[in-house]
BALOBA-1460 file (C-alpha; in Angstrom, 3 decimals):
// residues 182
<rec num="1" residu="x" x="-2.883" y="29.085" z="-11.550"/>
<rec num="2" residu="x" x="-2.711" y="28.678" z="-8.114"/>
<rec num="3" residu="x" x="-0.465" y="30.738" z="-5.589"/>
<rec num="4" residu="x" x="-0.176" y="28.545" z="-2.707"/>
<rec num="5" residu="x" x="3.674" y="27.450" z="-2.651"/>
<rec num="6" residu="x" x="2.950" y="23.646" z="-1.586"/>
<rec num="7" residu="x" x="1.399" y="23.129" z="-4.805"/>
<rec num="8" residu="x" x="4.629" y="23.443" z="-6.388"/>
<rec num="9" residu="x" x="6.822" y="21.432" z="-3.772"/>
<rec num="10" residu="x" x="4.841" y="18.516" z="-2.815"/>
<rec num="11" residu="x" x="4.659" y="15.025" z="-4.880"/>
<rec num="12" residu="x" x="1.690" y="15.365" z="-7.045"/>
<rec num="13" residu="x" x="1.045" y="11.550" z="-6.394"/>
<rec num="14" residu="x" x="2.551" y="8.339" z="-5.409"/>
<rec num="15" residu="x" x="3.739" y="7.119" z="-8.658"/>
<rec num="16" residu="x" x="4.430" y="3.512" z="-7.420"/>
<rec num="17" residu="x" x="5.593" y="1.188" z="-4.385"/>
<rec num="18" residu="x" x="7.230" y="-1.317" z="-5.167"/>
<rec num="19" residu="x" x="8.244" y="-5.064" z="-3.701"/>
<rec num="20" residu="x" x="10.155" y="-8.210" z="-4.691"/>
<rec num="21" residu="x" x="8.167" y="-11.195" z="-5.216"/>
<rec num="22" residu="x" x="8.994" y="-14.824" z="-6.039"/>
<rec num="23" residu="x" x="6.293" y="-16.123" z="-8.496"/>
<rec num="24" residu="x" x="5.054" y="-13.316" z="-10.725"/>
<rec num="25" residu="x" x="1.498" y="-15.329" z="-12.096"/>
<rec num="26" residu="x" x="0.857" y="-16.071" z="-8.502"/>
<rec num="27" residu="x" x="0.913" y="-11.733" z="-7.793"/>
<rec num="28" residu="x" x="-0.531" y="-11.166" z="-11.147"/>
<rec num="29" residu="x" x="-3.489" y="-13.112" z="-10.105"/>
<rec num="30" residu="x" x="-3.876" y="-11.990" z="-6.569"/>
<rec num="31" residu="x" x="-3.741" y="-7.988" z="-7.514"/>
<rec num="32" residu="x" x="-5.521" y="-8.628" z="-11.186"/>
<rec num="33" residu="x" x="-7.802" y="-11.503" z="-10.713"/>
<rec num="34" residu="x" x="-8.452" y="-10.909" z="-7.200"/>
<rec num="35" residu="x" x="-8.175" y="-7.702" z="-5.796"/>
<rec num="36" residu="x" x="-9.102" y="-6.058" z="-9.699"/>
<rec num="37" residu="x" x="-5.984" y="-3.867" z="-9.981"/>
<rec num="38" residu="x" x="-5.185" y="-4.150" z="-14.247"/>
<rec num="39" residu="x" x="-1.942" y="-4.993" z="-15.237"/>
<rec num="40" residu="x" x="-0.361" y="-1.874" z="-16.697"/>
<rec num="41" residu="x" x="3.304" y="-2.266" z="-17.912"/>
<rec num="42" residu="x" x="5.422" y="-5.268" z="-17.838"/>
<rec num="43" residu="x" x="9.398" y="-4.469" z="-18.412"/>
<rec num="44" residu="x" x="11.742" y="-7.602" z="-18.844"/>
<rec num="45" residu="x" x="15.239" y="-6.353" z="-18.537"/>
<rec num="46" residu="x" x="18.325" y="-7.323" z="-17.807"/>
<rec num="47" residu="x" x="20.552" y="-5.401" z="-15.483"/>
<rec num="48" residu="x" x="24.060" y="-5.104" z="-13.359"/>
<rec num="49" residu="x" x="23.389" y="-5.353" z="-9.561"/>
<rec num="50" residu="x" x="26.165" y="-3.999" z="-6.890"/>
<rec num="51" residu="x" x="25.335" y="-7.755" z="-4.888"/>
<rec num="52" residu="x" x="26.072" y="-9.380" z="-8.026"/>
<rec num="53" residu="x" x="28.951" y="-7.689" z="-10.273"/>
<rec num="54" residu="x" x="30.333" y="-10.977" z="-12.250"/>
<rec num="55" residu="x" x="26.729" y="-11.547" z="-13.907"/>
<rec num="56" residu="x" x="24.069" y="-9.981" z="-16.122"/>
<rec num="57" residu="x" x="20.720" y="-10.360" z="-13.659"/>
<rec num="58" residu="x" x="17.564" y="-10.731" z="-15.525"/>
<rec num="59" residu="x" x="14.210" y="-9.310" z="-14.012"/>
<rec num="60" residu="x" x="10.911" y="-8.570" z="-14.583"/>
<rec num="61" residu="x" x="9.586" y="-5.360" z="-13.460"/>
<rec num="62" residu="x" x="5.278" y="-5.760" z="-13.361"/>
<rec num="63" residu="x" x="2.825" y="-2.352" z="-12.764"/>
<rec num="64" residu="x" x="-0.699" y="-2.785" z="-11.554"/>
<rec num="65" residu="x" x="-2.853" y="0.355" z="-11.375"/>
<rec num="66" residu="x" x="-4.672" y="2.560" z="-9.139"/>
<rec num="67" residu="x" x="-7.218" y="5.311" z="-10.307"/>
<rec num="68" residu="x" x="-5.432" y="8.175" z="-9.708"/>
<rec num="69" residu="x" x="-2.773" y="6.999" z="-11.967"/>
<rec num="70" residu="x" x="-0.254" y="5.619" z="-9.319"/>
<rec num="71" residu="x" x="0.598" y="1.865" z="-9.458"/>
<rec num="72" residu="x" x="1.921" y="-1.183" z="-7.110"/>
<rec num="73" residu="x" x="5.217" y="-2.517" z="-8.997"/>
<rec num="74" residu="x" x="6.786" y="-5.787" z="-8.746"/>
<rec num="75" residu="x" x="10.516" y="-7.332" z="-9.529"/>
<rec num="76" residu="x" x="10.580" y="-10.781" z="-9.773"/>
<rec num="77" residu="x" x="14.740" y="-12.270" z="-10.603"/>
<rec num="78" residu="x" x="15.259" y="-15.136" z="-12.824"/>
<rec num="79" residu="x" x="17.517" y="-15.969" z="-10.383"/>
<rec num="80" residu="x" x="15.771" y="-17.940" z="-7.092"/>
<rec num="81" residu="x" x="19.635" y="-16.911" z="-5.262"/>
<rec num="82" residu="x" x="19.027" y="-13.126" z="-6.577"/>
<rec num="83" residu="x" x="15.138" y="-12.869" z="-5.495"/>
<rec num="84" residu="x" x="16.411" y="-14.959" z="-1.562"/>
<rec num="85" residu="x" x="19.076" y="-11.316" z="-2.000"/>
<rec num="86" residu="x" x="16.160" y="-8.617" z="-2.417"/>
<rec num="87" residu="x" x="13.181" y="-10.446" z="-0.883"/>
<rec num="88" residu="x" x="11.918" y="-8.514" z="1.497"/>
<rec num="89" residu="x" x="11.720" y="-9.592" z="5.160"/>
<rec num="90" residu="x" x="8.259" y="-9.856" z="7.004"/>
<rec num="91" residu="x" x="7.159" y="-6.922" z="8.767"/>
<rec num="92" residu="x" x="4.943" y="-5.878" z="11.353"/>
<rec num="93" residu="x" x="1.251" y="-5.177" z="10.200"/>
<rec num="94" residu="x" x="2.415" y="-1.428" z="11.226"/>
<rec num="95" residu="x" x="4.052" y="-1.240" z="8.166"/>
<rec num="96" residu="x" x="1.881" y="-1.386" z="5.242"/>
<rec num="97" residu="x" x="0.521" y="0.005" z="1.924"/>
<rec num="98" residu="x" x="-3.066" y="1.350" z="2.686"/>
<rec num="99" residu="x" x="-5.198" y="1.931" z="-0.708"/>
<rec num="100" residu="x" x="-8.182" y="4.403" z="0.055"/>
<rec num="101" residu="x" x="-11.434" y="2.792" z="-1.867"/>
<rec num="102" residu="x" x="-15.082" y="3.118" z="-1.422"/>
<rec num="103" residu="x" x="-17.435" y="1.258" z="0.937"/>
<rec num="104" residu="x" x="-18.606" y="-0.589" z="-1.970"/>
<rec num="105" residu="x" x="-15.726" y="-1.600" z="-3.425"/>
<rec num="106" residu="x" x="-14.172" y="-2.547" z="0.214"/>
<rec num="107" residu="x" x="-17.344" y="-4.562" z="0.765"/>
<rec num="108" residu="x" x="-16.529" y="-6.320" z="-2.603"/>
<rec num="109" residu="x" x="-12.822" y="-6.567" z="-2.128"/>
<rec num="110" residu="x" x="-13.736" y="-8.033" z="1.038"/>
<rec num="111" residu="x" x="-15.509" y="-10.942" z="-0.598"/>
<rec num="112" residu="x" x="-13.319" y="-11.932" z="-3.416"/>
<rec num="113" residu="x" x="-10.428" y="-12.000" z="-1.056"/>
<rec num="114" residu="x" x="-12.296" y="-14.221" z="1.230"/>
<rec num="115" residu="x" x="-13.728" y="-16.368" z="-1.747"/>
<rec num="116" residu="x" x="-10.252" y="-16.921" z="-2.929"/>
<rec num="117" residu="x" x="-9.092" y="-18.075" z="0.536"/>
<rec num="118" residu="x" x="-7.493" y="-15.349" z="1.957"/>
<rec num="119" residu="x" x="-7.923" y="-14.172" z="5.577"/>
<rec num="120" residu="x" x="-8.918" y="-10.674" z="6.378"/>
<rec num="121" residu="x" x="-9.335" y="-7.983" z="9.657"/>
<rec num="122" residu="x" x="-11.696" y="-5.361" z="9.736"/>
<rec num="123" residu="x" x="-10.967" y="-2.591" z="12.125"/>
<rec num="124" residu="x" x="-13.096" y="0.654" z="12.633"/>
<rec num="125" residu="x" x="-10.698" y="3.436" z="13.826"/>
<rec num="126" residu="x" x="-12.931" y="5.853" z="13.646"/>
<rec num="127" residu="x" x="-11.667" y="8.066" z="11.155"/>
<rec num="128" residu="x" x="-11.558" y="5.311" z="8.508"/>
<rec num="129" residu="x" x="-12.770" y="1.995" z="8.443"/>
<rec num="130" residu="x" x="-10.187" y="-0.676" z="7.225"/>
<rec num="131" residu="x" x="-9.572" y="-3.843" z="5.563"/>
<rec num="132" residu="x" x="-6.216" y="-5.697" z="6.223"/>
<rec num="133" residu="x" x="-4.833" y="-8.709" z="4.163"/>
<rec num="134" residu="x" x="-1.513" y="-10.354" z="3.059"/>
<rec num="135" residu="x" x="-1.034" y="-10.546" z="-0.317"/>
<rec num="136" residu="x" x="1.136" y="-14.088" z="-1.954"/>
<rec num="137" residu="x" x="4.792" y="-12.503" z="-0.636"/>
<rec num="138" residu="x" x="3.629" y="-11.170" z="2.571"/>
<rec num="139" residu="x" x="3.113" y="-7.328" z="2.151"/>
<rec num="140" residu="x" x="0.147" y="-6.572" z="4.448"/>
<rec num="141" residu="x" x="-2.418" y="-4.247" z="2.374"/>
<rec num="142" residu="x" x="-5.034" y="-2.536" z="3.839"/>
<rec num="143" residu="x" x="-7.968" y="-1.202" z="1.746"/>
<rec num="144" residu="x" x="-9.608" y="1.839" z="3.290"/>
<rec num="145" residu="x" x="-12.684" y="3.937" z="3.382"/>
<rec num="146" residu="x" x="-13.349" y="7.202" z="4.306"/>
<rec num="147" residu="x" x="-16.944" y="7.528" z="6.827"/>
<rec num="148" residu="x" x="-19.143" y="10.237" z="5.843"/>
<rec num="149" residu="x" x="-17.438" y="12.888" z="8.104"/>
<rec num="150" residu="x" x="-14.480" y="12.937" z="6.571"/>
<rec num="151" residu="x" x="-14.300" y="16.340" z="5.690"/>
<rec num="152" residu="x" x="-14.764" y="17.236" z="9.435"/>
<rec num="153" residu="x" x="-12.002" y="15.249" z="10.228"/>
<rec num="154" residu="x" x="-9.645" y="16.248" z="8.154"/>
<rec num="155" residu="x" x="-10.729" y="19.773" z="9.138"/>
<rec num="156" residu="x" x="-9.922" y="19.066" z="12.821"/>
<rec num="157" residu="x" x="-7.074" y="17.075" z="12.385"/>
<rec num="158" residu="x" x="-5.646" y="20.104" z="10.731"/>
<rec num="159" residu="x" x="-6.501" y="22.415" z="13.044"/>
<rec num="160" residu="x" x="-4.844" y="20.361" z="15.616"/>
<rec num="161" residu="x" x="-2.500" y="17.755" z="14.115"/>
<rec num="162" residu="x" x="0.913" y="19.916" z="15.504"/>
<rec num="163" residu="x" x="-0.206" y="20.457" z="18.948"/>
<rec num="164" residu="x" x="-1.192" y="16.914" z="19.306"/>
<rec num="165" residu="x" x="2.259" y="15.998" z="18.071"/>
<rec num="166" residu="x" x="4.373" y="18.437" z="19.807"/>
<rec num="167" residu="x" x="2.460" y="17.027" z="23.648"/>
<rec num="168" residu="x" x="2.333" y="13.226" z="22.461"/>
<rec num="169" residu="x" x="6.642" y="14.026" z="21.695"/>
<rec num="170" residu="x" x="6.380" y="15.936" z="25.083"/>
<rec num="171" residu="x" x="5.585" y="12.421" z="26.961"/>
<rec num="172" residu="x" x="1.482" y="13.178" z="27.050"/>
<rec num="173" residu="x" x="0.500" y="9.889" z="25.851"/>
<rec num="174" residu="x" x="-3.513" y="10.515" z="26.263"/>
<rec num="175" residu="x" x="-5.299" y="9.667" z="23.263"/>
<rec num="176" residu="x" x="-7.462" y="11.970" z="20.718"/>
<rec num="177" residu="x" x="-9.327" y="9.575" z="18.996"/>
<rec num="178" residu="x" x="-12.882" y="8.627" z="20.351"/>
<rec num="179" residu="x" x="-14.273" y="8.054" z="17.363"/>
<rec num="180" residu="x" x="-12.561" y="4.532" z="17.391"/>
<rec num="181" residu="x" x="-14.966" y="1.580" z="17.187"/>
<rec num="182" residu="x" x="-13.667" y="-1.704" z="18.424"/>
């Protein structure tokens, strides 16, 4: 049994993010079919929504898994006036969902993504090398892998992670990360 205090306070895992989409088949084959994620749990349901008190709204509420257990979840409305309520609005690419994977299996998500038409980035920051694409609604993923100093990193980061944030708050703007490849 372990006596470190964190261990009891922090999430043990991300249990699930989850977005509205407008065509569930269209999502179930991008993040099954594509990408390789299994469909876990699918809950049809009907429900009473604050935006909508003089009706019954039916939705579907779709899981698709990650190996530690976690999942990406989905609500798509019967409703097209009920999904144009909850859709959510395009983002930056700085917000994202960021999925850590191997080398290999970035290499390979890499391809099936690009074999099924969709457009990808690659960007090498250095202390993880990552894969960015849209999925069918507009949610930008990115699929990343750790190099083989990880551990290093981590170790340093850290070490240092509060002073860096405390000068960057401060107004010191210079960077800390030369490790990025462009």
């Amino acid at each position: 049994m372990s006596t470190n205090p964190k261990e009891k306070t922090l999430p043990q895992r991300l249990h699930h993010n989850a977005r509205v989409v407008k065509d569930h088949e269209r999502t179930r084959q991008f993040y099954e079919d594509v990408i390789g994620m299994p469909l876990l749990a699918t809950w049809a349901e009907v429900g009473q929504f604050p935006d909508f008190p003089e009706r019954p709204i039916s939705y579907c509420h779709t899981f698709y898994g990650l190996a530690d257990g976690g999942a990406l979840a989905f609500f798509g409305f019967a409703d097209p006036d009920v999904y144009e309520a909850y859709k959510a609005k395009v983002q930056s690419p700085f917000n994202h969902i960021a999925l850590a994977v191997s080398p290999d299996s970035q290499a390979e998500i890499k391809q099936k993504l690009e074999k099924a038409g969709h457009k990808t980035t690659f960007i090498d920051h250095g202390y993880c090398q990552s894969l960015y694409v849209q999925d069918p609604d507009n949610m930008t993923l990115e699929f990343t892998s750790d190099p083989k100093n990880a551990g290093e990193i981590g170790e340093w980061q850290a070490r240092t992670a509060h002073t860096t944030l405390t000068r960057w708050i401060a107004g010191d703007r210079k960077p800390n990360n030369d490790m990025r490849h462009r």
